[in-house]
C-alpha positions as CSV (number, residue, x, y, z in Angstrom):
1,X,0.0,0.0,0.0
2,X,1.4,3.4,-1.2
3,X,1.4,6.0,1.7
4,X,-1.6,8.4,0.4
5,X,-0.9,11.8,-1.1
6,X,-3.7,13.4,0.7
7,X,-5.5,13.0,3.9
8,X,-4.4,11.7,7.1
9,X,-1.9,8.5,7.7
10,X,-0.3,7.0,10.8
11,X,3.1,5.7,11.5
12,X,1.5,2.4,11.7
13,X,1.0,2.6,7.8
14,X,4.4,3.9,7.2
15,X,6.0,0.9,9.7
16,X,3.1,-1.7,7.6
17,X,4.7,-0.5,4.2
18,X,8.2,-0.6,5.0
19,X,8.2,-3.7,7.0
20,X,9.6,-2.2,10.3
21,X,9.8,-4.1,13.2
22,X,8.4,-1.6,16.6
23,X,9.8,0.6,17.6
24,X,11.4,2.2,14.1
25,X,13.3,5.2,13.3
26,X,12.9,8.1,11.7
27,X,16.4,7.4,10.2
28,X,15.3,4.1,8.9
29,X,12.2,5.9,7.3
30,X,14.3,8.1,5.7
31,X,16.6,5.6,3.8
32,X,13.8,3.1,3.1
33,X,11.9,6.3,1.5
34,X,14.9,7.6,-0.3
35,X,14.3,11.1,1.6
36,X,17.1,13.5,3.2
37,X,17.5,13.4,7.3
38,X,15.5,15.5,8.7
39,X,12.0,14.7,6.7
40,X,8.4,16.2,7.2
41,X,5.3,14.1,6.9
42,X,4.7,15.8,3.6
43,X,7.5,14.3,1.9
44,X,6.0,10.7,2.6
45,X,2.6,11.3,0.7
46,X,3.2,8.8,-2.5
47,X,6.1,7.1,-1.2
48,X,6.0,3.1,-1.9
49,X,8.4,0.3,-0.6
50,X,7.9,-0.9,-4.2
51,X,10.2,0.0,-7.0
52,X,10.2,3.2,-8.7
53,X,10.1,2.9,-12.2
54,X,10.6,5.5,-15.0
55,X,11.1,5.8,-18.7
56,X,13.9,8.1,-20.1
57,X,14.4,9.1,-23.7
58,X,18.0,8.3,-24.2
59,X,18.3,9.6,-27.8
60,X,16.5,11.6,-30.1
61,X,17.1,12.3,-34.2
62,X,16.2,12.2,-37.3
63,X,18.1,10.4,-40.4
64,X,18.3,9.6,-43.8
65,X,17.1,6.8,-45.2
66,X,17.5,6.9,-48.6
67,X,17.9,10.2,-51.4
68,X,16.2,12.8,-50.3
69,X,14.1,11.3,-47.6
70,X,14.6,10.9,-43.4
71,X,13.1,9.1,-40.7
72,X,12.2,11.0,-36.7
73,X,13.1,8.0,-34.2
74,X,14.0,8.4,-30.5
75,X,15.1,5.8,-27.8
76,X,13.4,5.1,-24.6
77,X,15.0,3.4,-21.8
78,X,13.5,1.9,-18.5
79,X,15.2,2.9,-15.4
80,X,14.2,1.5,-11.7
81,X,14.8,1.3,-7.7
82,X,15.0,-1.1,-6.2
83,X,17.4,-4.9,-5.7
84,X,15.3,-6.8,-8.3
85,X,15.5,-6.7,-11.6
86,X,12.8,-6.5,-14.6
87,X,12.1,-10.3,-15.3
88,X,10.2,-8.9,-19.0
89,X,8.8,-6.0,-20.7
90,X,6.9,-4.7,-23.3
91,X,6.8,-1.5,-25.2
92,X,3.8,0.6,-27.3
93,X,3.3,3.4,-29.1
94,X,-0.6,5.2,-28.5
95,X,0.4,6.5,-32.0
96,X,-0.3,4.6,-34.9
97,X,3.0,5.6,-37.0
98,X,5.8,4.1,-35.1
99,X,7.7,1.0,-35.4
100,X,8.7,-0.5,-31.9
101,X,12.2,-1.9,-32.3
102,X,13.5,-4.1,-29.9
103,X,9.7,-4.5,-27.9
104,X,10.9,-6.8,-25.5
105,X,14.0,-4.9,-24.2
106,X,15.3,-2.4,-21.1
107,X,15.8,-0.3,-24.2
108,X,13.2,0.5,-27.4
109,X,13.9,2.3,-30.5
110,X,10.5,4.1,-31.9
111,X,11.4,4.5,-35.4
112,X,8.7,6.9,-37.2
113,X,7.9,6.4,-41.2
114,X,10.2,7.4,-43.8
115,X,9.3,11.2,-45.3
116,X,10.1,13.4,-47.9
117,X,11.9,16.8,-46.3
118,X,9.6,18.3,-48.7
119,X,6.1,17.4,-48.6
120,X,5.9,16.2,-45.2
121,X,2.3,16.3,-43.5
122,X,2.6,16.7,-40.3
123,X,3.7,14.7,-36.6
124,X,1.9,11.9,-34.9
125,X,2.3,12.6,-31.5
126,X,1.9,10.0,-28.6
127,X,3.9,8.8,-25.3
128,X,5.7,5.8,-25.7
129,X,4.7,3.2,-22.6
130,X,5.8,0.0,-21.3
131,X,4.9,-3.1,-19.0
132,X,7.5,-3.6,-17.4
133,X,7.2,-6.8,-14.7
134,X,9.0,-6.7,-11.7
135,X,9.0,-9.6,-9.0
136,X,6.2,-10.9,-10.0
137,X,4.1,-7.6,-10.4
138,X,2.6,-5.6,-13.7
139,X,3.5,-2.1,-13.8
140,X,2.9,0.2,-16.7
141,X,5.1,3.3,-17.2
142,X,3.7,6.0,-19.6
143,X,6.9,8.4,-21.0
144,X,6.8,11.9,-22.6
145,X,4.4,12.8,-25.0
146,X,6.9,12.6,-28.1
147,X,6.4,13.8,-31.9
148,X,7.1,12.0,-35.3
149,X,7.1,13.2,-38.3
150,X,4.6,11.4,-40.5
151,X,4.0,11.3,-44.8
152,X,0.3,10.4,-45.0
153,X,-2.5,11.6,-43.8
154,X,-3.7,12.2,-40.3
């Protein structure tokens, strides 16, 4: 159970979530929620013994691919907290233009289509997002909305 972002919580939820024996610490909240010594109450509100995981675009371009025409692409990369490590994932595009390369991977290349520099038509723009599967448990990171350029119609 997360520790809520709003409303009232009791150090009996932060010792349930953390797995503290009694009596605990504030110094052993504040590693096990990644926070600076001294902490206020506020800085627990969303705070999770799980893993943190987040998405990162690594790289982002454009290049040819033939005379006179060039491809957008960017890379995405999952990054996480935490001792265990992703047993799988699974990348998407909530666009309809990109081509996922390497799905399965900590890393995912989203090539876009191949355009003509010029008559291009405009961007498909979406957030790239991924299931990622740690220990056991399904968690789906969305990334930043991210353009590319398409040929066709939108």
């Amino acid at each position: 159970m997360t520790i809520p972002t709003n409303g009232t919580f009791t150090s009996e939820q932060v010792r349930a979530e953390w797995g503290f024996a009694t009596p605990f610490t504030s110094s052993q909240v504040s590693s096990a929620a990644g926070l600076n010594t001294p902490w206020t109450s506020d800085q627990l509100r969303g705070k999770s013994s799980g893993p943190t995981v987040t998405i990162q675009i690594t790289q982002s371009s454009s290049e040819a691919v033939g005379s006179g025409r060039r491809r957008d692409y960017f890379t995405a990369t999952i990054n996480w907290t935490g001792a265990t490590t992703p047993s799988s994932y699974s990348w998407g595009w909530g666009g309809y233009s990109a081509a996922v390369v390497s799905p399965t991977s900590r890393t995912c290349r989203f090539n876009g289509q191949s355009y003509n520099t010029l008559s291009f038509n405009g961007t498909d723009q979406s957030e790239p997002f991924c299931n990622v599967v740690i220990a056991g448990q399904t968690y789906t990171i969305v990334g930043p909305r991210m353009s590319l350029t398409t040929d066709g119609d939108l």
